[in-house]
C-alpha positions in Angstrom: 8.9 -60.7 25.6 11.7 -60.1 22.9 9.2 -59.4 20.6 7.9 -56.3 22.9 11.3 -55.6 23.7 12.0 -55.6 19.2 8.7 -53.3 18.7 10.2 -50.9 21.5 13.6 -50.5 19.6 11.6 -49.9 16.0 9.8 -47.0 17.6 13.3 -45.5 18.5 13.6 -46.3 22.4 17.6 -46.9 23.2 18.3 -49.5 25.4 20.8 -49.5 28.3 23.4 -51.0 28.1 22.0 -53.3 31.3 19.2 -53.8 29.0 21.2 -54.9 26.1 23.0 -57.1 28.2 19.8 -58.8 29.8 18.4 -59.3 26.2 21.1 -61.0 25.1 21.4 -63.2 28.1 17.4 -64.3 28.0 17.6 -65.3 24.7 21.1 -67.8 25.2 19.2 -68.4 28.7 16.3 -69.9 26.9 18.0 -71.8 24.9 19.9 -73.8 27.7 16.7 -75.6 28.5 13.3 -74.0 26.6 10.6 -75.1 28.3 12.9 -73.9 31.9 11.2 -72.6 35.1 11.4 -69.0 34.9 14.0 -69.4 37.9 16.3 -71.9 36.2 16.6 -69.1 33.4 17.0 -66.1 35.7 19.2 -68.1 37.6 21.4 -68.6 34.4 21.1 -65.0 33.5 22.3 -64.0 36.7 25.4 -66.6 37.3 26.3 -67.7 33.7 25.5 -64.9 31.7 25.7 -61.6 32.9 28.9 -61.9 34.8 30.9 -62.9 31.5 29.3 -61.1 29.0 31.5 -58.1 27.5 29.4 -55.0 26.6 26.8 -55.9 23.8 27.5 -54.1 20.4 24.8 -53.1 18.0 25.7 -55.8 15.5 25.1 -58.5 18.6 22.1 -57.1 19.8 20.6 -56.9 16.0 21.6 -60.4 15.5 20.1 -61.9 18.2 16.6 -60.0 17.6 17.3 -62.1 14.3 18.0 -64.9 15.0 16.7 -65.4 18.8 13.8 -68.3 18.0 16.0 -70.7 16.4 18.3 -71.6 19.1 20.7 -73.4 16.7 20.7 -69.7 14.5 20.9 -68.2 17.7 24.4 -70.1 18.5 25.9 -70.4 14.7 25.4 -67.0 13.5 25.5 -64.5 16.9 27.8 -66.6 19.3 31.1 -64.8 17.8 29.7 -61.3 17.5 28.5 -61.4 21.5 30.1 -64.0 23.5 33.9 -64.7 23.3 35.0 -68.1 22.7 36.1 -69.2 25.6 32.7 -68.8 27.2 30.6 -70.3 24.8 30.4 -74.5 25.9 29.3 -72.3 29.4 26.0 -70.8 27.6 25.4 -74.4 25.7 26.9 -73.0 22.3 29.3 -75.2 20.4 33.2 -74.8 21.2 
């Protein structure tokens, strides 16, 4: 689904910001627990995740399209650009 979602952007769709946000989300989401019912991760979209996340920058969103299928990438290199620290044990990231 991010891939779709990467090929959209490169033919010069904008996103919402909703959208942003939900990409974002999905790929911390599956990180929590890959292999996850597709409940457990809208559940943590929906509860964990969208609730606390401030709007998604640019330089977030770019990064997590980078970095979104190594969840240990994912965490080290986009955590401080999208999520602020206080939040980030809550999405599984380090403290």
């Amino acid at each position: 689904m991010r891939g779709i979602v990467l090929v959209v952007l490169l033919v010069g769709c904008t996103q919402t910001p909703g959208e942003k946000a939900q990409d974002v989300c999905q790929a911390y989401c599956d990180c929590l627990d890959p292999g996850a019912l597709p409940s457990t991760i809208t559940t943590c979209i929906d509860t964990q995740c969208l609730p606390q996340l401030p709007p998604v920058t640019d330089q977030c969103l770019d990064c997590v399209f980078a970095h979104d299928q190594v969840c240990t990438d994912l965490y080290d290199q986009c955590t401080d650009l999208c999520l602020p620290v206080n939040q980030t044990p809550l999405l599984g990231g380090m403290p």
